[in-house]
C-alpha positions as a Markdown table, in Angstrom:
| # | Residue | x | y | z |
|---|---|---|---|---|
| 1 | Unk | 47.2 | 28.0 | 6.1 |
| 2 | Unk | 46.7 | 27.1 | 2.7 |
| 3 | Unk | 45.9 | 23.6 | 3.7 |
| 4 | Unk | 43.7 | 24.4 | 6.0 |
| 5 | Unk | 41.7 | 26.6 | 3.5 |
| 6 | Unk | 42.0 | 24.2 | 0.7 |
| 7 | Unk | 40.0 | 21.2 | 2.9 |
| 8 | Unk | 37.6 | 23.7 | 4.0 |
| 9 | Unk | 36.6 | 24.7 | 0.5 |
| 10 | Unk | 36.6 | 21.0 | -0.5 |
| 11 | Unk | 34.5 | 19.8 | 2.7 |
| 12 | Unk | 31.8 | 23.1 | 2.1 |
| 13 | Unk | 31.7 | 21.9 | -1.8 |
| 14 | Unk | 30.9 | 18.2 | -0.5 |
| 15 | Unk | 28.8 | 19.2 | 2.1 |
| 16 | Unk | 26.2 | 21.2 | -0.1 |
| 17 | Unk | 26.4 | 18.6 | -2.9 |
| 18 | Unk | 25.1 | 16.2 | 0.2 |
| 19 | Unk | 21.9 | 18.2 | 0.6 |
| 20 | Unk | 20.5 | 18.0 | -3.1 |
| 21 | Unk | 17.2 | 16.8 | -3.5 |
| 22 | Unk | 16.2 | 13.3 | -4.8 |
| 23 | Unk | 14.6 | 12.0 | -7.5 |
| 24 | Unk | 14.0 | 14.5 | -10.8 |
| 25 | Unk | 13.2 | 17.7 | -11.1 |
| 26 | Unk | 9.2 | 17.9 | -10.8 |
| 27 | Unk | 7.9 | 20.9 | -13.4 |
| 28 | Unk | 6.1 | 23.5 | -11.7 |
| 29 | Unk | 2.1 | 24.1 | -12.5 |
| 30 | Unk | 1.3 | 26.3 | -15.2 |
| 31 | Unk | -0.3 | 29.7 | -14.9 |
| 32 | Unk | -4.1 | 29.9 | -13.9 |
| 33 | Unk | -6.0 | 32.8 | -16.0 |
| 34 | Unk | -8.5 | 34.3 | -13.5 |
| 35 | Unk | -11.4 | 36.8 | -15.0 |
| 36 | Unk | -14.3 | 38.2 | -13.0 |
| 37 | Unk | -16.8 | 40.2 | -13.7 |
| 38 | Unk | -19.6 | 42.5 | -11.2 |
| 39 | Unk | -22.5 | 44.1 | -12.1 |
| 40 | Unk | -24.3 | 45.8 | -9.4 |
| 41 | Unk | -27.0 | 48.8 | -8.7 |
| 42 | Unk | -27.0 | 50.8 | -5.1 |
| 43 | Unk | -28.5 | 54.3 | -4.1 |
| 44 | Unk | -26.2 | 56.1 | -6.1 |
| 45 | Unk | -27.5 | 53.9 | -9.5 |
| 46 | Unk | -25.9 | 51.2 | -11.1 |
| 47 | Unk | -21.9 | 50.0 | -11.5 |
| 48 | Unk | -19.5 | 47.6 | -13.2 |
| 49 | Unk | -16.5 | 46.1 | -12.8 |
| 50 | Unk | -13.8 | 43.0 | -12.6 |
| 51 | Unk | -10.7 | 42.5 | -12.9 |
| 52 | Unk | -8.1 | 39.7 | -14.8 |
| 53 | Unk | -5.4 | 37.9 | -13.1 |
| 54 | Unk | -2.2 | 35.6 | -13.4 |
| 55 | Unk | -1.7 | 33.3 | -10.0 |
| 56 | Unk | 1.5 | 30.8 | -10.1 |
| 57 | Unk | 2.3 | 28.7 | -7.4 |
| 58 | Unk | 1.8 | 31.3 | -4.3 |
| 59 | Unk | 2.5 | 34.3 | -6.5 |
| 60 | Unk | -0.4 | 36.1 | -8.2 |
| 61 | Unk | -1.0 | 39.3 | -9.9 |
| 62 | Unk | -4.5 | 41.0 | -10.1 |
| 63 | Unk | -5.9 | 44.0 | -11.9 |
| 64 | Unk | -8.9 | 45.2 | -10.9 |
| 65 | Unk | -11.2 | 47.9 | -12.6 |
């Protein structure tokens, strides 16, 4: 039983040091600022806002005001 257990922890280690990627590691992009602004006037008179954010890759964080 040992055996067995010992060459299926040594075939799982080979087997996931098989799927690895090729080539070196490629650095990821670096964080895009974003800033907007709006300025606009309606029936009930005139209004501001915008709003800065952080976007990474496909994650992002906004704040608006």
């Amino acid at each position: 039983m040992t055996e067995l257990r010992a060459i299926l922890i040594a075939g799982s280690g080979l087997m996931l040091a098989g799927c690895g990627a090729d080539g070196e590691p490629v650095q990821p992009a670096p964080a895009q600022p974003t800033v907007s602004a709006t300025v606009g006037v309606g029936s009930g008179g005139a209004y501001v806002g915008g709003g800065v954010g952080l976007s990474r890759g496909p994650l992002g964080i906004y704040l608006g005001f």
